[in-house]
Structure formats: C-alpha cells, structure tokens
C-alpha positions as CSV (number, residue, x, y, z in Angstrom):
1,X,7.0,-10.0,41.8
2,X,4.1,-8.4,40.1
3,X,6.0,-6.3,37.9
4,X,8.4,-10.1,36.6
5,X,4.6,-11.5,35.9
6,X,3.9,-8.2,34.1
7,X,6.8,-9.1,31.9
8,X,6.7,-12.6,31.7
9,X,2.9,-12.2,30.2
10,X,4.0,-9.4,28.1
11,X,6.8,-11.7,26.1
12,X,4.4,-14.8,26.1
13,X,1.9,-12.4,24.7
14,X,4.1,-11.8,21.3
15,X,5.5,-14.8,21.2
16,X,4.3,-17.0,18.0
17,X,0.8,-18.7,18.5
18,X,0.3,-17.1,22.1
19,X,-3.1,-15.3,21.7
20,X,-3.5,-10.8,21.7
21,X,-6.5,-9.7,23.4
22,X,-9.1,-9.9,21.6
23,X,-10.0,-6.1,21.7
24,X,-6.5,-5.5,20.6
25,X,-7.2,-7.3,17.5
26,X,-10.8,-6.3,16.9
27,X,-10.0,-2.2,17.7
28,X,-6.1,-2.5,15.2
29,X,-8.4,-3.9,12.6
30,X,-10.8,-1.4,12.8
31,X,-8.7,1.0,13.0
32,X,-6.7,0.0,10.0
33,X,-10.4,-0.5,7.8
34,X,-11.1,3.0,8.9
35,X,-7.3,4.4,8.5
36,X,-7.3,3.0,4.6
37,X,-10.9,4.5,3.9
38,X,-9.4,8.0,4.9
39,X,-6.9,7.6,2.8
40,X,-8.5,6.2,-0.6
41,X,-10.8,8.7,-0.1
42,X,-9.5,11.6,1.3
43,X,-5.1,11.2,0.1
44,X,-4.9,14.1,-1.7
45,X,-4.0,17.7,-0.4
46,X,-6.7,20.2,-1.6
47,X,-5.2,23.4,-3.5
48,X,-1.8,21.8,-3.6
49,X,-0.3,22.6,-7.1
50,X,-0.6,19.5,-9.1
51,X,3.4,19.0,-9.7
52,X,3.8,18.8,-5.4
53,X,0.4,17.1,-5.3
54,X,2.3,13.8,-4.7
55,X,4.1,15.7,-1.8
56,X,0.4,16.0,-0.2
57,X,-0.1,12.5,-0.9
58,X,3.3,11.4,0.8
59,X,2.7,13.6,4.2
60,X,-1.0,12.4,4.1
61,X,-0.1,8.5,4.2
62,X,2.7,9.0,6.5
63,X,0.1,10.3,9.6
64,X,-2.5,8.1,8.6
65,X,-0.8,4.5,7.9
66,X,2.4,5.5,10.5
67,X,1.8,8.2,13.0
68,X,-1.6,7.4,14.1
69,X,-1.3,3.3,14.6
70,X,2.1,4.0,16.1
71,X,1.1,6.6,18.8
72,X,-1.7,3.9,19.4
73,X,1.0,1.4,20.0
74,X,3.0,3.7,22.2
75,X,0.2,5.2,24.2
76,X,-3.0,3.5,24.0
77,X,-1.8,-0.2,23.9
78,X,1.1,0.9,25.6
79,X,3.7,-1.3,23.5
80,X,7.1,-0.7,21.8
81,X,6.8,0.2,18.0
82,X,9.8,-2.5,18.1
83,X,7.1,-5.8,18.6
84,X,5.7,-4.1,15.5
85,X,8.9,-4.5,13.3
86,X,10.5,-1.2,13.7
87,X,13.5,-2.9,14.5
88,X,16.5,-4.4,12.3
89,X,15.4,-7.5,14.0
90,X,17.6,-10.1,11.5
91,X,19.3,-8.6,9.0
92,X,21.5,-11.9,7.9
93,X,17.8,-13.3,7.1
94,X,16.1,-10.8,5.8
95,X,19.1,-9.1,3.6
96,X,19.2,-12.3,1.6
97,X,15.0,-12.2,0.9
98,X,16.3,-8.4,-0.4
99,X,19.0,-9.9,-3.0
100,X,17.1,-13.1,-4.3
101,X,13.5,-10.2,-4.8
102,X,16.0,-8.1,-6.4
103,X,17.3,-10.9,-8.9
104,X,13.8,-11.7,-9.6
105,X,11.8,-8.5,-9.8
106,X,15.0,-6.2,-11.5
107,X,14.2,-8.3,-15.0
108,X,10.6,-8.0,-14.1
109,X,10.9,-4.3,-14.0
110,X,12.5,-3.4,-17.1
111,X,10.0,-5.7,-19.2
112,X,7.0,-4.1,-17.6
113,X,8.7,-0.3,-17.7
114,X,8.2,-1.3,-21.5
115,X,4.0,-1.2,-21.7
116,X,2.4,1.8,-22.5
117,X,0.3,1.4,-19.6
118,X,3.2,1.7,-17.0
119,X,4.5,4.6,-19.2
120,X,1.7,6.2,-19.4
121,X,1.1,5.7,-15.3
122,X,4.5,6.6,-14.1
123,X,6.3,8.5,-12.7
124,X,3.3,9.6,-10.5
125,X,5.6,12.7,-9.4
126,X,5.8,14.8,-12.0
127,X,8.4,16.6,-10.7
128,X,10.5,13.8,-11.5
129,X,11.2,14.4,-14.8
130,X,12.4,17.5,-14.4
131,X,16.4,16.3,-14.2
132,X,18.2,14.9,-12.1
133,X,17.2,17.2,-8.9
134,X,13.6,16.7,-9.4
135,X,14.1,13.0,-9.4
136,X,15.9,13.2,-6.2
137,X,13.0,15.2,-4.3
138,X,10.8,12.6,-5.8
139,X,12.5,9.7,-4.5
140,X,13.1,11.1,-1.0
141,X,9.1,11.5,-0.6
142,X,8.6,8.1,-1.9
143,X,11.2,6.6,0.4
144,X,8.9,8.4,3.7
145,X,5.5,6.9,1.7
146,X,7.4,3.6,1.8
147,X,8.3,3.7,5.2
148,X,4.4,4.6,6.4
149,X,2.9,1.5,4.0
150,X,5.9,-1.0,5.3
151,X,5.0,-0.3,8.4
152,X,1.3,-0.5,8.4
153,X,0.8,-3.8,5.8
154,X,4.2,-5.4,7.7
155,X,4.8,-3.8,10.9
156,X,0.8,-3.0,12.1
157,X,-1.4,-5.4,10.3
158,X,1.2,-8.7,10.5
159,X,2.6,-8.1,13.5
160,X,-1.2,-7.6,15.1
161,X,-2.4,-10.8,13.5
162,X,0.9,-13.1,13.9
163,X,0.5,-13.6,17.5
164,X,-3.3,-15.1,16.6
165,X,-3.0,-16.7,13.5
166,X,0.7,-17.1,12.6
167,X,2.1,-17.1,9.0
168,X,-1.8,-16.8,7.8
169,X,-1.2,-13.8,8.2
170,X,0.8,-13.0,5.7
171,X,-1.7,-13.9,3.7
172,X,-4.9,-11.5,5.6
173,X,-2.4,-8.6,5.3
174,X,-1.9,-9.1,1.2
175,X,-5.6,-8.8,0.8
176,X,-6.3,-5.1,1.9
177,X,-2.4,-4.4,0.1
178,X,-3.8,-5.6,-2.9
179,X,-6.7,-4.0,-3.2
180,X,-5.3,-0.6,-2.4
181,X,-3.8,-0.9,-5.9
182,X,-7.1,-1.5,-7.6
183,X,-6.7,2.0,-9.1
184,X,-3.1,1.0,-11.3
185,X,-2.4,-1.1,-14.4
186,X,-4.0,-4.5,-14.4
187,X,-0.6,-6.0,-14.4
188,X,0.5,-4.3,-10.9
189,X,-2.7,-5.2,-9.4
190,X,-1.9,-8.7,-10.0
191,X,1.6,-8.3,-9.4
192,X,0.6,-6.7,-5.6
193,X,-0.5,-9.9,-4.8
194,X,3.0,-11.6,-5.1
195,X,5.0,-8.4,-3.5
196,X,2.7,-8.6,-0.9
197,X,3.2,-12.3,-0.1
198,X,7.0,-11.8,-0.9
199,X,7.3,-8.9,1.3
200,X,5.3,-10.3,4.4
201,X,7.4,-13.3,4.5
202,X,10.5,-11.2,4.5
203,X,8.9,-9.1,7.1
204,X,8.0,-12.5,8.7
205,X,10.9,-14.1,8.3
206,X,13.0,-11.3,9.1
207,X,11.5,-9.6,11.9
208,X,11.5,-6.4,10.5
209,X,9.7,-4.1,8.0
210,X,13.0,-2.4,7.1
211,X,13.7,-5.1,4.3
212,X,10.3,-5.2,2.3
213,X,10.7,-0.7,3.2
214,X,13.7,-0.6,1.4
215,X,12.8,-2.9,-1.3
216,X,9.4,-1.9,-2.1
217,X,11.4,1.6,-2.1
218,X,14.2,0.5,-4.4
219,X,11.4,-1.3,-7.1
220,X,9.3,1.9,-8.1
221,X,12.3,4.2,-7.9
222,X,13.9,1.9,-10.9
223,X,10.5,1.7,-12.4
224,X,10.4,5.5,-12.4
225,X,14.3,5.9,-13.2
226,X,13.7,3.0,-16.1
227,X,10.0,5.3,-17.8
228,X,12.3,8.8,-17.2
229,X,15.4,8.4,-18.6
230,X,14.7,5.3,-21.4
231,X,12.7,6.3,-24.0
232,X,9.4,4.5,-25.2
233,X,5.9,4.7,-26.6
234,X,3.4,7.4,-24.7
C-alpha cells in the first residue's frame, strides 16, 4: 500500500499546477544560476587549438547544462530524465510547431545570413569552412551542444517550474536563454527572445525537448551552411 501512495504522489506531483517541493525548486534553480555562471565564464577549453576550440566549448556545455542536472535528476532527486522531457512525449503535436517554425524562421534566416554582422559572426567553427567534411564535424558537435541547451532551458528549467507555475514558465525559462546570447549580434539577442518563447511552447505543448533540439539544431546549421557556401560582404 505504501509503495501505490508512493506512486500515486509521485504522478500528482508532475502533474500541471500540483506543487514540487519547495527545495526542489529552490536547489534546480540554484543549481542552474551556478551551472550557467560556469559556463559563461569558464566554456572554453584552455590550450585547445583555436580551429577545435568550439569542440571544447561543445564537450564543456554538454557536462555542465546535461550531465550534471540529469545525474541530479536520476540520483539525487531520484526522478526519470523522462518527467524532464527526454522523451518523444507527442510527436503529432510537436512535429507540426517544427514545420510552421520552419516556414517562418527559413525566410528569416536567409535575410539575416545577409548582414555583415552575422557574416562576420558565423560560422563560430572554423573548421567549417574547410569543405564539405569540416562542415560535417561541425554540425555533429553542434547537434550534442543542442541537445545539452534543449535539455537544460526545455527539459530542466521548464519542466522544474511547470509543475509550480504552469505555462509562466515558458516565459522564466526565456529570460536566462536570452541573456546567454548577450554576447551575439543585436539582432539574435532580440530574436532569442521569440525562439525561446517559440521553443518553450513546443517543448510545452509537446512534451518533449526533442522538437525545439532538433530545430534549434536545424536553424544555425542553415545559418552556417547559408554564410559558407553563399557569398557576401566580410
């Protein structure tokens, strides 16, 4: 019997406006103020070569924003990484958020791949423009560094505030997304603030950060693909 109530309060516990522990809340947040600090501050790999100094970046993100929260999940809060949207959760919902963000951002894209800003920015890899090989590698690393930000904006963050606060929190996880971008163009900094609402509500919506992964994914790769291989002012 004890083990059915353990259950029962476990599923009430995630499900929409049913209230986390408090120190649940208060020690993810923490943890995610003092996970972002390490990595604005400390992302790059010392001595790495500057082509694979994205590489360092890459591995770096990936244990801070996905290994460490998710082995706090698993073995500390003693969850599934699944209540955190590692999961396909709905794919019928959150494959059409993928199709109508692609008809809007791909025009998007190849107008802002135009300003000298973004080609003087990207790619950030500079491996990638060394054919078609190099852009490969480069896009395989950036699909991992994805997957570790997907998770920890929409997986971690959302999923640790939904229970609390509900679609607010969509908006509470946009604010630290954006302001990790404080560093690129003006345009993208703004433009953050959209993909982050965008993506949460997929995420939301969805019940999965597999869709805004993949999509974030899919957006810089053309961005980079776009500055590479069409010609423009530097």
């Amino acid at each position: 019997m004890s083990d059915r109530r353990a259950w029962v309060a476990s599923l009430a516990e995630r499900l929409p406006g049913a209230e986390a522990p408090a120190w649940r809340e208060n020690g993810g947040l923490l943890l995610g103020l003092v996970l972002l600090g390490l990595v604005w501050h400390h992302g790059q790999w010392p001595g790495l070569d500057p082509k694979w100094r994205e590489f360092g970046w890459f591995g770096i993100n990936f244990v801070l924003l996905f290994l460490v929260p998710a082995l706090v999940i698993k073995f500390v809060w003693h969850q599934r990484l699944s209540d955190y949207g590692v999961t396909w959760g709905r794919p019928a919902i959150w494959g059409r958020y993928v199709l109508a963000f692609a008809v809007v951002m791909v025009p998007l894209i190849v107008i802002s791949s135009r300003m000298p800003a973004m080609q003087m920015y990207y790619p950030r890899s500079p491996v990638a423009r060394e054919g078609a090989l190099g852009f490969a590698l480069a896009a395989g690393g950036w699909l991992v560094y994805f997957f570790a930000w997907e998770f920890f904006f929409r997986g971690f963050l959302l999923n640790l505030l939904l229970p609390r606060f509900g679609a607010i929190a969509i908006v509470v996880q946009t604010i630290p997304f954006m302001m990790m971008h404080f560093t690129k163009p003006e345009v993208e900094v703004f433009a953050a603030i959209a993909a982050g609402l965008a993506l949460g509500l997929m995420a939301y919506r969805g019940k999965s950060m597999v869709g805004p992964w993949l999509t974030h994914w899919f957006v810089a790769i053309l961005l980079d693909a776009l500055v590479v291989w069409w010609p423009g002012v530097r």
